[in-house]
Backbone as XML, in Angstrom:
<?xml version="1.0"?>
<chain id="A" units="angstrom">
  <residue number="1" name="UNK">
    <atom name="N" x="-2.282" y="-9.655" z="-0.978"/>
    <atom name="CA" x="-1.788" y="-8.642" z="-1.908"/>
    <atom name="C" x="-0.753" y="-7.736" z="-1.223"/>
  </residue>
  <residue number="2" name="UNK">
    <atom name="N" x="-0.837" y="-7.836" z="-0.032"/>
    <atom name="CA" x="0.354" y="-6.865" z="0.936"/>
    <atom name="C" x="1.696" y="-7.142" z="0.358"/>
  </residue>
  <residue number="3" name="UNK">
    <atom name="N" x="1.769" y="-8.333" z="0.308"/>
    <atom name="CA" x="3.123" y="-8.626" z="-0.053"/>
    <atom name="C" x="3.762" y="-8.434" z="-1.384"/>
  </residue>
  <residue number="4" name="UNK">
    <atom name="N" x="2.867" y="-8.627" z="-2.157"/>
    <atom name="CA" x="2.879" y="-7.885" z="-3.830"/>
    <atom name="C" x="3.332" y="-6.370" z="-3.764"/>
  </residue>
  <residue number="5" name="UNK">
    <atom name="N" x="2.127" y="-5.950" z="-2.525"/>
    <atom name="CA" x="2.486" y="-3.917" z="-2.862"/>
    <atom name="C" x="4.148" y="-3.721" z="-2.819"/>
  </residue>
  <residue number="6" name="UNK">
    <atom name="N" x="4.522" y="-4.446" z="-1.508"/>
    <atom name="CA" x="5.864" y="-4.751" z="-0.864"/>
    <atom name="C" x="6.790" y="-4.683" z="-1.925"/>
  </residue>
  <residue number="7" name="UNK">
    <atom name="N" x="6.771" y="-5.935" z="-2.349"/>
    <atom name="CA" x="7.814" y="-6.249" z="-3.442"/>
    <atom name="C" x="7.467" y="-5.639" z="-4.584"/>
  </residue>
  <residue number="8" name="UNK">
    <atom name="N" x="6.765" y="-4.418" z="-4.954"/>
    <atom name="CA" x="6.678" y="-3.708" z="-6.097"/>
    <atom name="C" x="7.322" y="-2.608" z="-5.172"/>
  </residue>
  <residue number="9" name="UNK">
    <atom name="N" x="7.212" y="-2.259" z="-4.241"/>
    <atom name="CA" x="8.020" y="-1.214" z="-3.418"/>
    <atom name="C" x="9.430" y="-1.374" z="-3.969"/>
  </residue>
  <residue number="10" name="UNK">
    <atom name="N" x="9.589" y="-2.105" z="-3.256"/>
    <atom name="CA" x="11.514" y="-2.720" z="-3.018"/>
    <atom name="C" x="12.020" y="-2.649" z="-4.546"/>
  </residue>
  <residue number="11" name="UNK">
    <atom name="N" x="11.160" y="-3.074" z="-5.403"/>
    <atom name="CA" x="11.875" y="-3.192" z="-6.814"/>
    <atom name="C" x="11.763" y="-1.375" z="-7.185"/>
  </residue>
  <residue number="12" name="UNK">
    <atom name="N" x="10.968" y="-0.761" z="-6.945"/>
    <atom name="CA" x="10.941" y="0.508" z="-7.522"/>
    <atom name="C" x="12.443" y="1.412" z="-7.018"/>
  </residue>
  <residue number="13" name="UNK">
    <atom name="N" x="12.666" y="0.662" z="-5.877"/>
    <atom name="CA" x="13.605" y="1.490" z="-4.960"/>
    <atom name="C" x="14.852" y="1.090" z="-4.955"/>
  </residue>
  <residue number="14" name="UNK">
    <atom name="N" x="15.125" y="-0.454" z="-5.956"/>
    <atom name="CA" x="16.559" y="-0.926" z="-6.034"/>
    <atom name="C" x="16.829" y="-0.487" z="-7.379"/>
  </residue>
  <residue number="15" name="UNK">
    <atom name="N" x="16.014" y="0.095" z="-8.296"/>
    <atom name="CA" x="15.721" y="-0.253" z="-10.404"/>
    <atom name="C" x="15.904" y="0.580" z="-10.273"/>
  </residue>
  <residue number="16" name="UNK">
    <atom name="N" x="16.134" y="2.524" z="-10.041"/>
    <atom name="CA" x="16.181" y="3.633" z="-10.692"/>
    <atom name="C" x="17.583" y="3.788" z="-10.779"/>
  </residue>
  <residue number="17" name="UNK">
    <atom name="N" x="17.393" y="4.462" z="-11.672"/>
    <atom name="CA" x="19.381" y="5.113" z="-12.363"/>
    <atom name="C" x="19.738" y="6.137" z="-11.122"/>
  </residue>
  <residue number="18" name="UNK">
    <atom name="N" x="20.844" y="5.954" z="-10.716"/>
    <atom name="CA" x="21.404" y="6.433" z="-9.399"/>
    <atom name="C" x="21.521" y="8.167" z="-10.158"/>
  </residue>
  <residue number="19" name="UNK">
    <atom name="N" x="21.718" y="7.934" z="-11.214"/>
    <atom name="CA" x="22.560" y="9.241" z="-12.099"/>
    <atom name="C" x="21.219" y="10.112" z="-11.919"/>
  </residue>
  <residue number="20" name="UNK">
    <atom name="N" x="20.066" y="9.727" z="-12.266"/>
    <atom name="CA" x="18.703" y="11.188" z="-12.576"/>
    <atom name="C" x="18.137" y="10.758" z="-11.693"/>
  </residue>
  <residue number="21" name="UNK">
    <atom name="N" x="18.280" y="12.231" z="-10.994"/>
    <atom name="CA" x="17.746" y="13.264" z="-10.151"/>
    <atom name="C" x="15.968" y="12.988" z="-10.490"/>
  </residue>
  <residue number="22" name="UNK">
    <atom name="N" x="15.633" y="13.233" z="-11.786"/>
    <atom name="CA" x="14.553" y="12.972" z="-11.810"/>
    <atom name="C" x="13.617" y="11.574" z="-11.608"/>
  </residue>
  <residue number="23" name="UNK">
    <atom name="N" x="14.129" y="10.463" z="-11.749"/>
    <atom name="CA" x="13.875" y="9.497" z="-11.964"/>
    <atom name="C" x="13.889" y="9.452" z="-10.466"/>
  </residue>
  <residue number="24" name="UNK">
    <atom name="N" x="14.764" y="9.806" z="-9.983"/>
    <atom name="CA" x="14.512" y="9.137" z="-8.201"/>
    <atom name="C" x="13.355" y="10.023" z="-8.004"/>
  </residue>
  <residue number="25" name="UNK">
    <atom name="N" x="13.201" y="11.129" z="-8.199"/>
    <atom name="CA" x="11.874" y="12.060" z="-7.510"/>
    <atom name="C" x="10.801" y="11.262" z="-8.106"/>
  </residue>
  <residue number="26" name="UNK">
    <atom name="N" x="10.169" y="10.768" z="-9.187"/>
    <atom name="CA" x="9.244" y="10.058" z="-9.808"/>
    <atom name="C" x="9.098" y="8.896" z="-9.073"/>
  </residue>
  <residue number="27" name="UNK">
    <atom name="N" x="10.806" y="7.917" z="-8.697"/>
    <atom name="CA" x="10.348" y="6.624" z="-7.875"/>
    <atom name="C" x="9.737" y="6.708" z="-6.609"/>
  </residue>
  <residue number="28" name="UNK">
    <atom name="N" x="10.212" y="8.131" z="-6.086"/>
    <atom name="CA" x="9.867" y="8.291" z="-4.544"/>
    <atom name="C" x="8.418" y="8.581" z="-4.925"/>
  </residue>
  <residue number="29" name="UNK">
    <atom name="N" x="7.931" y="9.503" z="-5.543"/>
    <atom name="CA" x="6.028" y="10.033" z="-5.452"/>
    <atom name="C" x="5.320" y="8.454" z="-6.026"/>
  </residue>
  <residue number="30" name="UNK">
    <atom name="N" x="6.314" y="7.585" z="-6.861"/>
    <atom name="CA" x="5.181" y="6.114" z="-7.071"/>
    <atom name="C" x="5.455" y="5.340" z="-5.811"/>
  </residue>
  <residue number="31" name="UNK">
    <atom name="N" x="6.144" y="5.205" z="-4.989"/>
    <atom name="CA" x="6.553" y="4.479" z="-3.861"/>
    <atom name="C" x="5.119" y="5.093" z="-2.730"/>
  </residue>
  <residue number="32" name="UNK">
    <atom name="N" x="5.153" y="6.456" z="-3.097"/>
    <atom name="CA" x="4.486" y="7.001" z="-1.558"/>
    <atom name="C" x="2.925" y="6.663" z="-1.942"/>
  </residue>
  <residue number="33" name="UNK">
    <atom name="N" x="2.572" y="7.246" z="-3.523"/>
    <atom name="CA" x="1.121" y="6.525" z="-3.583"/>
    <atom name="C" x="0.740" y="5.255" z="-3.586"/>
  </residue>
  <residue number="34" name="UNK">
    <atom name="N" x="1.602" y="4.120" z="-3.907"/>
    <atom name="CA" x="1.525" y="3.107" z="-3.248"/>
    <atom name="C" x="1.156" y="2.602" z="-1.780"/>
  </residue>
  <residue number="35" name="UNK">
    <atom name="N" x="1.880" y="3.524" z="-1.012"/>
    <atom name="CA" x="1.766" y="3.643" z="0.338"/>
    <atom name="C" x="0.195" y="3.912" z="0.510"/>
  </residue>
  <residue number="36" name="UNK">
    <atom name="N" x="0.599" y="4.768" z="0.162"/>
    <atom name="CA" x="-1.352" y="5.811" z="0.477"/>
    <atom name="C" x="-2.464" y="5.036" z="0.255"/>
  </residue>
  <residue number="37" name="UNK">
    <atom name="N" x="-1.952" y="3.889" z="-0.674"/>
    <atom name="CA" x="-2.943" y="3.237" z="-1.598"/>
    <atom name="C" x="-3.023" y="1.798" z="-0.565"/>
  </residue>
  <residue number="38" name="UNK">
    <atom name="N" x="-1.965" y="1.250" z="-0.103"/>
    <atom name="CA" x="-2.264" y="0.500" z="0.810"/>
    <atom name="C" x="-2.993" y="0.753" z="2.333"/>
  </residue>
  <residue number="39" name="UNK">
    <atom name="N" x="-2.254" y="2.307" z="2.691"/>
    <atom name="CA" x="-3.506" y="2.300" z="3.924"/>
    <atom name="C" x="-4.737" y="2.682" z="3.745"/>
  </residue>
  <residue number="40" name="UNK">
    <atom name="N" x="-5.160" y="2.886" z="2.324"/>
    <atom name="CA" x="-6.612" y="2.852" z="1.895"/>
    <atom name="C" x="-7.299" y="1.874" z="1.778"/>
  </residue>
  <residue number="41" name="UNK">
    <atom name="N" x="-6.578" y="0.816" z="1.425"/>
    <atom name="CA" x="-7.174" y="-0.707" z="1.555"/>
    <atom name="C" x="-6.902" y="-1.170" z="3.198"/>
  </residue>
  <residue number="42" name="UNK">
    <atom name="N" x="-6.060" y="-1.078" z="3.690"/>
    <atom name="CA" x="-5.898" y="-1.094" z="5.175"/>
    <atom name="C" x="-7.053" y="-0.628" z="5.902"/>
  </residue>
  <residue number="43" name="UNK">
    <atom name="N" x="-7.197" y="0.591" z="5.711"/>
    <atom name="CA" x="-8.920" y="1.236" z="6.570"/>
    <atom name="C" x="-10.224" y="0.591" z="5.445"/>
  </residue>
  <residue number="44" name="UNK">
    <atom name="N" x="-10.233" y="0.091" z="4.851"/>
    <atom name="CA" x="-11.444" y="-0.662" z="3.867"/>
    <atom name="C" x="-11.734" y="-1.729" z="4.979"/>
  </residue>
  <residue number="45" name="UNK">
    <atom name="N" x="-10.517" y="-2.615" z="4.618"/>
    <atom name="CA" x="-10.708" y="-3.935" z="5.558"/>
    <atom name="C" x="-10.828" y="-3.533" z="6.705"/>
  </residue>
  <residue number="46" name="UNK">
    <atom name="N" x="-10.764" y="-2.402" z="7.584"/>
    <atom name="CA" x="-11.123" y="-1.892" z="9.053"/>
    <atom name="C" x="-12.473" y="-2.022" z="9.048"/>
  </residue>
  <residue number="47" name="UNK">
    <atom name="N" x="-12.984" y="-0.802" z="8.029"/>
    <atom name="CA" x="-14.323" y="-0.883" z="7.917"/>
    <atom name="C" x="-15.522" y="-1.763" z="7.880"/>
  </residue>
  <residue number="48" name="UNK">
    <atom name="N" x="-14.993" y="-2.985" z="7.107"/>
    <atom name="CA" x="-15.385" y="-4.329" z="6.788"/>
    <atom name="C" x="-15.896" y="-4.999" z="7.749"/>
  </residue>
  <residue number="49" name="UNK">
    <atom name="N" x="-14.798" y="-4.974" z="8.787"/>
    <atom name="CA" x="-14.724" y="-5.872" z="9.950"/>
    <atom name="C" x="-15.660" y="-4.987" z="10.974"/>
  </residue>
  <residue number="50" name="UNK">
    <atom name="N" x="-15.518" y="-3.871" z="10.935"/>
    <atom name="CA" x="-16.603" y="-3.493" z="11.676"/>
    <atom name="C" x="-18.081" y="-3.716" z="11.123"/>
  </residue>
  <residue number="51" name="UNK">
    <atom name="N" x="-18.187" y="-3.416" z="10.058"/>
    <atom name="CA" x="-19.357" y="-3.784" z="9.761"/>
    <atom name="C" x="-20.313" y="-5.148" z="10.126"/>
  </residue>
  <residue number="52" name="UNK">
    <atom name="N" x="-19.242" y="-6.205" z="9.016"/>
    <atom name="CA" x="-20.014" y="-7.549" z="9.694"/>
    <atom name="C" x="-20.349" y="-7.508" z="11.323"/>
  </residue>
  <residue number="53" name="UNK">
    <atom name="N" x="-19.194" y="-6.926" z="12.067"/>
    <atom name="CA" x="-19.667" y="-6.599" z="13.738"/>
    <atom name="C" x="-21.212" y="-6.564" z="13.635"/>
  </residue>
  <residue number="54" name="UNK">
    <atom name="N" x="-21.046" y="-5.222" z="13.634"/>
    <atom name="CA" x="-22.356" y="-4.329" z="13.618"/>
    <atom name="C" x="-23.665" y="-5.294" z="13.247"/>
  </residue>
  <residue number="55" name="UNK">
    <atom name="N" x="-23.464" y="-5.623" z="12.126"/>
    <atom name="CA" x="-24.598" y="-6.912" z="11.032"/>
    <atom name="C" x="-24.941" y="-8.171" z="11.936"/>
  </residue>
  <residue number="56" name="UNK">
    <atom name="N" x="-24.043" y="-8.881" z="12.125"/>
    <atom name="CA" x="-23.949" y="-10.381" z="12.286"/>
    <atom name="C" x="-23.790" y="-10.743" z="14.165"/>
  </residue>
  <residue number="57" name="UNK">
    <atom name="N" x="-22.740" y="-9.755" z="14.226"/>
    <atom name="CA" x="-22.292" y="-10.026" z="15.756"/>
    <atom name="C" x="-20.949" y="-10.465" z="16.291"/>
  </residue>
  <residue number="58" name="UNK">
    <atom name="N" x="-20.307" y="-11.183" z="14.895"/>
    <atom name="CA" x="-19.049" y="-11.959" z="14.628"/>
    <atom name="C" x="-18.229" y="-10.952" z="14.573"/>
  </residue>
  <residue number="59" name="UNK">
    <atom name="N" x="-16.930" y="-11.148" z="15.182"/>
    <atom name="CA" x="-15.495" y="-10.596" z="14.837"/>
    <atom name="C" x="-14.362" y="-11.065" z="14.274"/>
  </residue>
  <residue number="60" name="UNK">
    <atom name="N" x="-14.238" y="-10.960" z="13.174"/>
    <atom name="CA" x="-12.999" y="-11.807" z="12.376"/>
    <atom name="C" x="-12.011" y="-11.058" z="11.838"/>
  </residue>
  <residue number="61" name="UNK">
    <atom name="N" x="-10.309" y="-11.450" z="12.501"/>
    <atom name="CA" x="-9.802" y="-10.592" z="12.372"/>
    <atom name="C" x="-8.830" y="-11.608" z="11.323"/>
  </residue>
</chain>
């Protein structure tokens, strides 16, 4: 799914009307929670992997 967030990035950031001011401030705050939203799934799968650790003994990265 990384690569999905990605390329919903890139399209948000090539598609807005150069002309409103507003529209770029709106693309930039959906671009950044995107962001936010991926290193939230980023530290999930951290968590994950530690866990099974912890559980099993296995490390799978």
């Amino acid at each position: 799914m990384d690569d999905t967030v990605d390329k919903i990035n890139r399209t948000f950031l090539t598609s807005y009307d150069r002309e409103s001011e507003e529209e770029l401030e709106l693309t930039i705050r959906v671009v950044m929670v995107a962001r936010f939203l991926e290193r939230i799934a980023d530290h999930a799968v951290d968590i994950g992997e530690q866990v099974r650790y912890m559980v099993i003994g296995e490390f799978v990265e």
